[in-house]
N, C-alpha and C positions, 0 to 999 in steps of 0.2 A: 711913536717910538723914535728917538732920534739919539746924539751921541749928546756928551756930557756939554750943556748949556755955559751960558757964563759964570752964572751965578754956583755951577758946580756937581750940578746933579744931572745924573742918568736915568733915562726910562726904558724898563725892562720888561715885555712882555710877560703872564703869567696864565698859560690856557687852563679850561678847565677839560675834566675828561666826562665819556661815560664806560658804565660798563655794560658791554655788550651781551653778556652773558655773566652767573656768577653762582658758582655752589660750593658749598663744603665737602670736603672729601675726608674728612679727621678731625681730630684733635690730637695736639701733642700732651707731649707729658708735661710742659709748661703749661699748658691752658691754655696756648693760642691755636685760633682754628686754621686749621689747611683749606686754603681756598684753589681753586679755579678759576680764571677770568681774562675775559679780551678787552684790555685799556684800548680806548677809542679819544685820540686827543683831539679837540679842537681848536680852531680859529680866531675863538670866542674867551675871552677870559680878564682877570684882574690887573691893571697896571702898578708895578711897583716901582719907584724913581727913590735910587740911591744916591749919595752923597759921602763922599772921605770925609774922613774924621782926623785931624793928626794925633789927635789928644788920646786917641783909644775908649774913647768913651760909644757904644751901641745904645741910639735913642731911638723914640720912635715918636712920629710926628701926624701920623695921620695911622689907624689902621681899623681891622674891624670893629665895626660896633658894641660894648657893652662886654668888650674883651679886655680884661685886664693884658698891660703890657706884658707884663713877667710872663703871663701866658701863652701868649700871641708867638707862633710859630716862626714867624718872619724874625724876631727879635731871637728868638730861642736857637733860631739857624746859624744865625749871626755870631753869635755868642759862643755856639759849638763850632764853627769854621774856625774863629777866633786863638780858640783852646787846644784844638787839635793842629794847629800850625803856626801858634806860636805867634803868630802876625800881631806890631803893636800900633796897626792902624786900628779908626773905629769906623762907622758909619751914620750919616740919620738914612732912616727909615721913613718912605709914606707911603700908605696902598692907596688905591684909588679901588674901589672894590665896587666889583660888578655881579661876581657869582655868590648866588642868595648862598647863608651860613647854614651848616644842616641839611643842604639839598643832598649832597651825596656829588655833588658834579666836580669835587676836590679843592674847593682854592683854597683851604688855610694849607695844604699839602704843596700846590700850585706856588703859593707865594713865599711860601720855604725854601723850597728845591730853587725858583729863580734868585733869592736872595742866595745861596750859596755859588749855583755856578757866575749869577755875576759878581758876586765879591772875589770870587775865585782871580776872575779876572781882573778888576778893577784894582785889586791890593796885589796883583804878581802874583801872584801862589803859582801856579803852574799846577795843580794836582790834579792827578787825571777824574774823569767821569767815575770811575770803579771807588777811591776814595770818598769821594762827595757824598757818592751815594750811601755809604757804608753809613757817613753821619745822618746823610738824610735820613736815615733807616732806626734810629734812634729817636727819632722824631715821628715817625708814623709809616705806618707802611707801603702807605701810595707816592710816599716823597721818592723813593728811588726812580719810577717810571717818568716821572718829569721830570727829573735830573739827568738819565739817559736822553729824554727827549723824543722817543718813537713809541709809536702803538704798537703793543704787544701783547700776545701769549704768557699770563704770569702764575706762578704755581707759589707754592710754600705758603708766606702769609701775605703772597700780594712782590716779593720782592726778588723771586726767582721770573728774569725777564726774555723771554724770547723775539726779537723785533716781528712784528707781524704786520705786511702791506694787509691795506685794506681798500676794498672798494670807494672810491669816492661817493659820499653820502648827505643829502641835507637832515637836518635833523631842527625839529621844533621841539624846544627845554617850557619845562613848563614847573615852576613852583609855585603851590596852593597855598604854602607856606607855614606849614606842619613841620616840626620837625620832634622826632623820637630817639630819644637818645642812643645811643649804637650799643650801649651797654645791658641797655634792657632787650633789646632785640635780641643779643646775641647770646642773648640768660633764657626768651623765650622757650618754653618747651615744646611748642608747637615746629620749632626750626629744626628742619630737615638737616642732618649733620651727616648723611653715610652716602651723598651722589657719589655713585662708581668714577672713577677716575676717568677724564677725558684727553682726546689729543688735539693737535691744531685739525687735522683732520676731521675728526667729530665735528669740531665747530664747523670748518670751512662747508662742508655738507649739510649742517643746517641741522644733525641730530642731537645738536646739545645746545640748550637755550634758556633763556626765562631766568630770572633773578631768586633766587632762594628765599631774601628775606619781602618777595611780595605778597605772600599768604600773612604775613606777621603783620605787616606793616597794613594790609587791608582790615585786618582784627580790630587793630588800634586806632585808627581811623579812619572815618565815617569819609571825610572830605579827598584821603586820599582814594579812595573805594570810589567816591562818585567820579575823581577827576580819570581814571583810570576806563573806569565805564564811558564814560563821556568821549575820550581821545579813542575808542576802540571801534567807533562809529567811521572811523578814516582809517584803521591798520590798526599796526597791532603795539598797542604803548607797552613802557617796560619802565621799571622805575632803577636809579641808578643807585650806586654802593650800596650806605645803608641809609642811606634818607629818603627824605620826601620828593626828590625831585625827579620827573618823569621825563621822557623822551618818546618820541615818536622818528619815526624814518618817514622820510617825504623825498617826492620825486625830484623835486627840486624847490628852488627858493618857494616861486609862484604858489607851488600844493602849499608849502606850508605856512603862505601869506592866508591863505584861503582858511585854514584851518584853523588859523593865529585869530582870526576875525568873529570864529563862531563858538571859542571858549568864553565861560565865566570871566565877567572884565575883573571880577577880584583875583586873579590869579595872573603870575607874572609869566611871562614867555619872552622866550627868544630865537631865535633863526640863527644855525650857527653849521659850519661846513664839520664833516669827518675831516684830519690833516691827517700825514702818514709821520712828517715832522713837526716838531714841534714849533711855535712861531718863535719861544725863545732862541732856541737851536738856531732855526734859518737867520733870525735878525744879529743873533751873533757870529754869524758866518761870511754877513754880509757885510754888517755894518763896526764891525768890532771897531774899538778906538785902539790907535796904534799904540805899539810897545816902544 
């Protein structure tokens, strides 16, 4: 991460999250479900290196795989920063992508939300965090908490946010590399949609836990069933949003070098810290290029 090169471009942090817990409490009368959940940001995540444009033209030069651009949230964010303030700067675009697609651990959300609040900066906008988010939120539901920047307590569909300190934590990610689409999960009939409403206190005591869509997501697959079995031999694994991708809690790096060793080598992992802020956040705190 450093500030804007010669050649023109910025690199901007992009962490991915887990979630710590996660239920539904409803459904609205739009269709979208009322969730519950403690965003857990880490350490750990996808680099994205921006570039001014004068021309006004939003390109994209490097990004997820087997993603059409038009699609690609980062270019989408861009495009909506763009519209909603008028600005007739452009950008390139390139992700360095680290966090597997479909895990559930956020980066197309991740690489959204950093593309806005550094465009934010990068082009002058000045608009607060509250705005951003609003666009981010247009885009998906987990973009608002990386756009705030802090792990949190989140209600509605993900985008009512409470900052929530968390224990410092290591954590071993593990994608087997399944992934189920969020749309079929959440059509499931098997998914529990009426968990009683919880507080931070619930969770902080430990009486509200477990991921809703892991009975769904163990139905459907065989490999995510064994990986889950397999990590439960060390604590207690939890899979995160609605993907495939799992975590474990580990007492430190060490445990979960140990535990990293004695998984299926066809499955990916990584070792990544709990943060309370986000690494974009801090690096733009520290390192911002001047006005």
């Amino acid at each position: 991460m450093n500030q804007a090169t010669e050649d023109g471009w910025s690199h901007w942090p992009a962490p991915a999250k887990l979630n710590l817990f996660l239920h539904i409490t409803g459904r609205r009368a739009d269709g979208y479900h009322c969730l519950q959940t403690v965003f857990q940001l880490l350490d750990w995540g996808d680099q994205v290196a921006l570039r001014i444009r004068a021309d006004g033209r939003i390109r994209r030069e490097q990004g997820a795989a087997g993603v059409p651009e038009e699609q690609d949230l980062a270019v989408r964010a861009a495009r909506a920063l763009q519209q909603a303030s008028g600005c007739a700067l452009g950008a390139d675009i390139a992700i360095e992508k680290h966090i597997p697609q479909g895990g559930g651990f956020g980066g197309g959300s991740s690489d959204a939300a950093t593309v806005l609040v550094a465009l934010n900066h990068l082009w002058r906008l000045e608009l607060p965090l509250e705005a951003l988010a609003r666009i981010g939120l247009a885009l998906g539901a987990d973009v608002p908490v990386f756009v705030h920047g802090r792990s949190a307590f989140a209600e509605g569909i993900g985008e009512l946010l409470t900052p929530l300190p968390l224990p410092t934590r290591t954590y071993l990610l593990v994608d087997v590399g399944v992934t189920v689409p969020t749309a079929e999960l959440f059509a499931s009939p098997d998914l529990t949609r009426d968990a009683p409403s919880a507080t931070i206190s619930d969770f902080v005591s430990g009486s509200v836990r477990g991921n809703v869509f892991e009975p769904v997501l163990r139905c459907r697959s065989p490999q995510i069933a064994s990986a889950l079995d397999r990590l439960a031999a060390f604590g207690t694994p939890q899979v995160t949003g609605t993907g495939g991708g799992l975590f474990l809690a580990c007492a430190d790096a060490s445990a979960a070098r140990r535990v990293q060793t004695q998984l299926d080598p066809r499955w990916r992992s990584w070792i990544a810290q709990g943060v309370d802020v986000s690494p974009l956040h801090a690096w733009l705190a520290q390192y911002a290029l001047p006005r």
